[in-house]
C-alpha positions in Angstrom: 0.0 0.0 0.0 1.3 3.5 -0.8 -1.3 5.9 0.1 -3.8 6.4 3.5 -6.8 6.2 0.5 -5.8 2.9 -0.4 -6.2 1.5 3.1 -9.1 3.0 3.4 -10.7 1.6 1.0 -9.4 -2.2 2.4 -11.1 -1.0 5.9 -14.4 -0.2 3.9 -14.0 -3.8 1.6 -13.4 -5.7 5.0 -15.6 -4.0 7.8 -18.0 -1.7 5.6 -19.1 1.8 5.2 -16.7 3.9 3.0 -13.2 5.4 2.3 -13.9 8.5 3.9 -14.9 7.1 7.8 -11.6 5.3 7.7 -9.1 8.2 6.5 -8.3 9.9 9.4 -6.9 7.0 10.9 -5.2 6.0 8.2 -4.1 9.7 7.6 -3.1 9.7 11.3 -0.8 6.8 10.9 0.9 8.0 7.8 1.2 11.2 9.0 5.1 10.9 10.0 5.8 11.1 6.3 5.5 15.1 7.1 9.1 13.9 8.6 10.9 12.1 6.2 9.0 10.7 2.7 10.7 6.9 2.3 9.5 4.4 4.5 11.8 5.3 7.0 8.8 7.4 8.0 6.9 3.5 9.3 9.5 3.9 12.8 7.5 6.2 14.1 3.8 5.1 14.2 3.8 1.5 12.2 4.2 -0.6 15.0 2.2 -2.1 18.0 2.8 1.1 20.5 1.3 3.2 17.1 -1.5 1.3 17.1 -2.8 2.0 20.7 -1.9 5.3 20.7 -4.6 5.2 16.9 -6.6 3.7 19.7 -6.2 6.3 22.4 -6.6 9.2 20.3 -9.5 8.0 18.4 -11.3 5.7 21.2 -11.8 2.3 21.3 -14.1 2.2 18.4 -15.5 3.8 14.6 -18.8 3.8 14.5 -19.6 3.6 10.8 -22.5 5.5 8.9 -23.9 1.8 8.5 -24.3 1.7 12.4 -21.4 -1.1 12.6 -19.0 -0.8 15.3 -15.1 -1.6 14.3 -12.3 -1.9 16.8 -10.2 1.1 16.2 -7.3 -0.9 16.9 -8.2 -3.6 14.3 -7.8 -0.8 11.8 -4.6 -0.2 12.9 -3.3 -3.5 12.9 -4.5 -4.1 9.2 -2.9 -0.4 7.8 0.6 -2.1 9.5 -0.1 -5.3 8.4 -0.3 -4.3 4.7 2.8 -2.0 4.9 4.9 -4.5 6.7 3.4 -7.9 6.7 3.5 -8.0 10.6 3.2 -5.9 13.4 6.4 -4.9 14.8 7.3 -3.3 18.6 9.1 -0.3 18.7 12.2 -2.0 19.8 12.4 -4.5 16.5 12.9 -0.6 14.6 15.3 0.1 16.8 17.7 -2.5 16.9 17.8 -1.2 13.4 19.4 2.0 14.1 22.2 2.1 13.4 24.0 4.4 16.7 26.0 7.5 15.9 28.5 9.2 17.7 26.5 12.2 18.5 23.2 10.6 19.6 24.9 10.0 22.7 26.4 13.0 23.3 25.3 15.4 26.0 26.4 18.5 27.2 26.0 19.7 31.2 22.5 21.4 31.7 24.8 24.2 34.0 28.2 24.0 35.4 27.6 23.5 39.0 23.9 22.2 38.8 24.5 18.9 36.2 25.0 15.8 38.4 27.7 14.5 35.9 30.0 17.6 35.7 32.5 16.9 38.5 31.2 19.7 40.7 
């Protein structure tokens, strides 16, 4: 899947209703390609700590224009499903960072104040 509109449509074919009640979640989910437009974009929200923050920002549940009731969750488990072909934690994108010298760098908040200065 490329697109949020293409998911949508696979939520409407598999629970109902249309496109449009499913893009904001898929939108939502997506939305880190603001950040960076490969797929590199898919650490941030396409895994299983993504999906129940979907969840918690859009409840529990969609209900649909047809009066059916969908797990929120279920929606996002299928948008990562499709992208990735499982659902991965947080920590499987992770261990595929690759560390840098300066993402462990850090500079004392205030000489005499940072714990770690030698004051």
């Amino acid at each position: 899947m490329a697109h949020a509109y293409h998911h949508a449509l696979s939520s409407a074919r598999t629970w109902g209703g249309t496109a449009d009640e499913y893009m904001a979640l898929h939108q939502w989910i997506d939305g880190s390609k603001a950040i960076t437009a490969d797929f590199r974009h898919r650490a941030l929200r396409h895994h299983a700590e993504g999906i129940f923050l979907l969840e918690t920002l859009y409840g529990v549940t969609l209900t649909l224009s047809t009066g059916r009731v969908v797990p929120v969750r279920l929606i996002g488990e299928q948008h990562v499903r499709e992208d990735l072909g499982f659902i991965p934690s947080f920590a499987d994108w992770v261990r595929c960072i690759r560390p840098e010298p300066w993402m462990g760098r850090a500079q004392p908040l205030h000489p005499g104040v940072d714990p770690g200065d030698g004051s």
